[in-house]
C-alpha positions as a Markdown table, in Angstrom:
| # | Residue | x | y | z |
|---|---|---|---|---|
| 1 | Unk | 108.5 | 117.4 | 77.8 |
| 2 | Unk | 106.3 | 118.6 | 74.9 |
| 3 | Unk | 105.1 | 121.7 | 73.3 |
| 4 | Unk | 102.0 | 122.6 | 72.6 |
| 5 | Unk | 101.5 | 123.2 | 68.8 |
| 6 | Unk | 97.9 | 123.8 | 68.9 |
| 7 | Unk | 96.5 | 127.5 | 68.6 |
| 8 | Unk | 96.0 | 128.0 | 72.4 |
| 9 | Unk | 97.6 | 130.6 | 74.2 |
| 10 | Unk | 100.3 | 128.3 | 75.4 |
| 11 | Unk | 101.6 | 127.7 | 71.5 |
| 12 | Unk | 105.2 | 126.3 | 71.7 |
| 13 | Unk | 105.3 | 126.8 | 75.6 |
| 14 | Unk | 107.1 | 123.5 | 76.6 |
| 15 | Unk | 104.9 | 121.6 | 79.3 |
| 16 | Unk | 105.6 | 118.5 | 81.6 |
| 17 | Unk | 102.8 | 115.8 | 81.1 |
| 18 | Unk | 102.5 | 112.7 | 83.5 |
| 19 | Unk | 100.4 | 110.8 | 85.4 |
| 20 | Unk | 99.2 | 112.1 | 88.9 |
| 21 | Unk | 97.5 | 110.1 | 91.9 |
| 22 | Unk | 94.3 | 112.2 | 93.2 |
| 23 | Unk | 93.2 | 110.2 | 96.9 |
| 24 | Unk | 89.5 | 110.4 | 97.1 |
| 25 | Unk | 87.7 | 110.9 | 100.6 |
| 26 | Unk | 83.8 | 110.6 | 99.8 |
| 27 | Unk | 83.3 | 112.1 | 103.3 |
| 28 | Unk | 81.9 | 115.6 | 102.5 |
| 29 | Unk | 83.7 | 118.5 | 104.8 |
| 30 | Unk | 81.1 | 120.6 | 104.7 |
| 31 | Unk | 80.9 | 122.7 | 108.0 |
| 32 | Unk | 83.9 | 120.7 | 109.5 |
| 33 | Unk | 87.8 | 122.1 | 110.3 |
| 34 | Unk | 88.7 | 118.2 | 111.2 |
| 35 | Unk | 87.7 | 114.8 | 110.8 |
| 36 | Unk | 89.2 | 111.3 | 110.4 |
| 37 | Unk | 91.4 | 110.4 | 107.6 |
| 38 | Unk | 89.6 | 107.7 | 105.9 |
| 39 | Unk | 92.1 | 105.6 | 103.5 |
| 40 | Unk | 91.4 | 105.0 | 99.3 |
| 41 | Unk | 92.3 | 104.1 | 96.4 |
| 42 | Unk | 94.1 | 107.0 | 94.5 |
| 43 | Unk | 93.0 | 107.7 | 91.1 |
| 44 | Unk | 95.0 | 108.0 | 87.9 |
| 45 | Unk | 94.7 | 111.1 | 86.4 |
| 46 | Unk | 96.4 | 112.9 | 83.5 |
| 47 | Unk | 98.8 | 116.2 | 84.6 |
| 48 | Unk | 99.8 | 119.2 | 82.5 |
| 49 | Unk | 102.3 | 120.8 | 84.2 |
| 50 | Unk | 102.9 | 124.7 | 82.9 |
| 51 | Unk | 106.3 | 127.1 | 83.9 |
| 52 | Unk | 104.7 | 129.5 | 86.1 |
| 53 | Unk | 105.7 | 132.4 | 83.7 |
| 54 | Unk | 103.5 | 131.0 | 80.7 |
| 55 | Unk | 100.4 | 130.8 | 83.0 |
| 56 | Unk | 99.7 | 134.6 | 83.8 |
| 57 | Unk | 98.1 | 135.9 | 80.9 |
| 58 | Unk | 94.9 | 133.3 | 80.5 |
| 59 | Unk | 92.1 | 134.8 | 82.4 |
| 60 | Unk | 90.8 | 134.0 | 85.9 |
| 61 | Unk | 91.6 | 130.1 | 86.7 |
| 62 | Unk | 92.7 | 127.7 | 88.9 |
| 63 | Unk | 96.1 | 127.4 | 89.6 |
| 64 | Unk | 98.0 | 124.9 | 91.8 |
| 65 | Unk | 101.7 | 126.0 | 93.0 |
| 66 | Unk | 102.5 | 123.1 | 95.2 |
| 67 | Unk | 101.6 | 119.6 | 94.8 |
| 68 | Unk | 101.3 | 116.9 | 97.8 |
| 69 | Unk | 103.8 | 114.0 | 97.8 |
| 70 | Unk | 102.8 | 111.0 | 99.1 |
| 71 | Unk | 105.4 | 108.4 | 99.3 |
C-alpha cells in the first residue's frame, strides 16, 4: 500500500497498486448482445486501486466497483 504524496486530490489517501490482467477480444461488439468467446493473451497492466470514499469528489469519471476474477 502507498500514499500518494503528490498534489492531486488524493494527497495522503492510501491506494493499492498491482498488476492487473486485461483479456483482449479484437472482435468488435458493435450491434451484437452475443457472440463466441474467442480466447487471448491477457495483458499486463498497471492498477491503482482507491477506497471508494476517496473517489467521490473528483469530477465526472470512470469508475469500476467490481473487478472480474479469472482463475
Amino acid at each position: 500500500m502507498e500514499k500518494d504524496a503528490s498534489d492531486s486530490p488524493l494527497a495522503g489517501i492510501p491506494a493499492l497498486t498491482a498488476t492487473g490482467f486485461l483479456r483482449q477480444n479484437g472482435v468488435s461488439w458493435a450491434g451484437q448482445l452475443y457472440q463466441e468467446a474467442v480466447p487471448s493473451q491477457p495483458l499486463p497492466i498497471p492498477l491503482k486501486l482507491i477506497p471508494y470514499y476517496a473517489w467521490d469528489n473528483r469530477g465526472k469519471s470512470e469508475m469500476t466497483v467490481w473487478m472480474d476474477l479469472v482463475g
